[in-house]
C-alpha positions as CSV (number, residue, x, y, z in Angstrom):
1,X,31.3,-4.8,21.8
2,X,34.8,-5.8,21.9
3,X,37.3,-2.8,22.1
4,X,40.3,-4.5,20.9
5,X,38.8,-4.4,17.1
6,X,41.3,-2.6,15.1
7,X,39.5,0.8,13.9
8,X,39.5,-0.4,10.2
9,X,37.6,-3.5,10.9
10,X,35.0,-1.4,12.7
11,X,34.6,1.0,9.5
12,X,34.4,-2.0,7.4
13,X,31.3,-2.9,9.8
14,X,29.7,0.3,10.0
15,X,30.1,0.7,5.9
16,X,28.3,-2.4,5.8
17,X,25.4,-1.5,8.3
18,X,25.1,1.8,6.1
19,X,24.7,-0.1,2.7
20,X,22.1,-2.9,4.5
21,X,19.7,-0.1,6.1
22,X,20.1,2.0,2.2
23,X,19.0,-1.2,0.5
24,X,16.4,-2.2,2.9
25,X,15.0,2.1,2.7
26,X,15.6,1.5,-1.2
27,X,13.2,-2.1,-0.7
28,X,10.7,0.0,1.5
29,X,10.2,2.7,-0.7
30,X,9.7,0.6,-3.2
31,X,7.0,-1.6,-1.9
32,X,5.0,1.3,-0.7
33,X,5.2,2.8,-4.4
34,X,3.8,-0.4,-5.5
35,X,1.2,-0.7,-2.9
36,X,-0.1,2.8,-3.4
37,X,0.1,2.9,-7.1
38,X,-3.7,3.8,-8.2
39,X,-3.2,2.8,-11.7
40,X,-2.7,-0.7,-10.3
41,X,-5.7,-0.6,-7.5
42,X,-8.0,0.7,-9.7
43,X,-6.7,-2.0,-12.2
44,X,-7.3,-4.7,-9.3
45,X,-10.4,-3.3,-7.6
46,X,-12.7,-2.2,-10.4
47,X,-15.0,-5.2,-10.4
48,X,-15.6,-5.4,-6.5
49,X,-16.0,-1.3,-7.3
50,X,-18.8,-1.9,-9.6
51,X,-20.9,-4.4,-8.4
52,X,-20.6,-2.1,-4.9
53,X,-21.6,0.7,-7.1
54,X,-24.4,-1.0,-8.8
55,X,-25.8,-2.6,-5.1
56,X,-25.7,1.1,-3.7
57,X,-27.6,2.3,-7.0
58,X,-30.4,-0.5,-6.7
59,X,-30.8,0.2,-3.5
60,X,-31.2,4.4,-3.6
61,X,-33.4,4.0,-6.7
62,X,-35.3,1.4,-5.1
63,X,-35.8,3.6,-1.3
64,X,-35.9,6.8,-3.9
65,X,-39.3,5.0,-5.9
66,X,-40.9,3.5,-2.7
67,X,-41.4,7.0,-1.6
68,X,-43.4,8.1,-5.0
69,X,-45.4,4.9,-5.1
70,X,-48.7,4.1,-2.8
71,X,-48.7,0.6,-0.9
């Protein structure tokens, strides 16, 4: 760092360091919200959710009846 900067330049720097790292926390937080937001996964998941659901079913009730039935 060059120490010959007057001191006002260097608070003019560091103000503008401050407001970059708020806005990119501000971005951050923001993304995460979105990415965690269940209303939206549930939303985008439900159909792989189901037929995952329904395969597990089929496949208890099938193991569940094999154990009632004679071969």
């Amino acid at each position: 760092m060059n120490a010959n900067l007057p001191a006002d330049a260097l608070e003019l720097r560091a103000v503008e360091q401050r407001r970059r790292l708020h806005n990119s926390v501000t971005e951050l937080k923001y993304q995460v919200r979105e990415k965690l937001d269940p209303k939206k996964a549930a939303r985008r998941y439900l159909w792989p959710a189901s037929a995952v659901a329904a395969l597990l079913a089929v496949v208890t009730g099938y193991g569940f009846a094999g154990m009632f039935t004679r071969n």
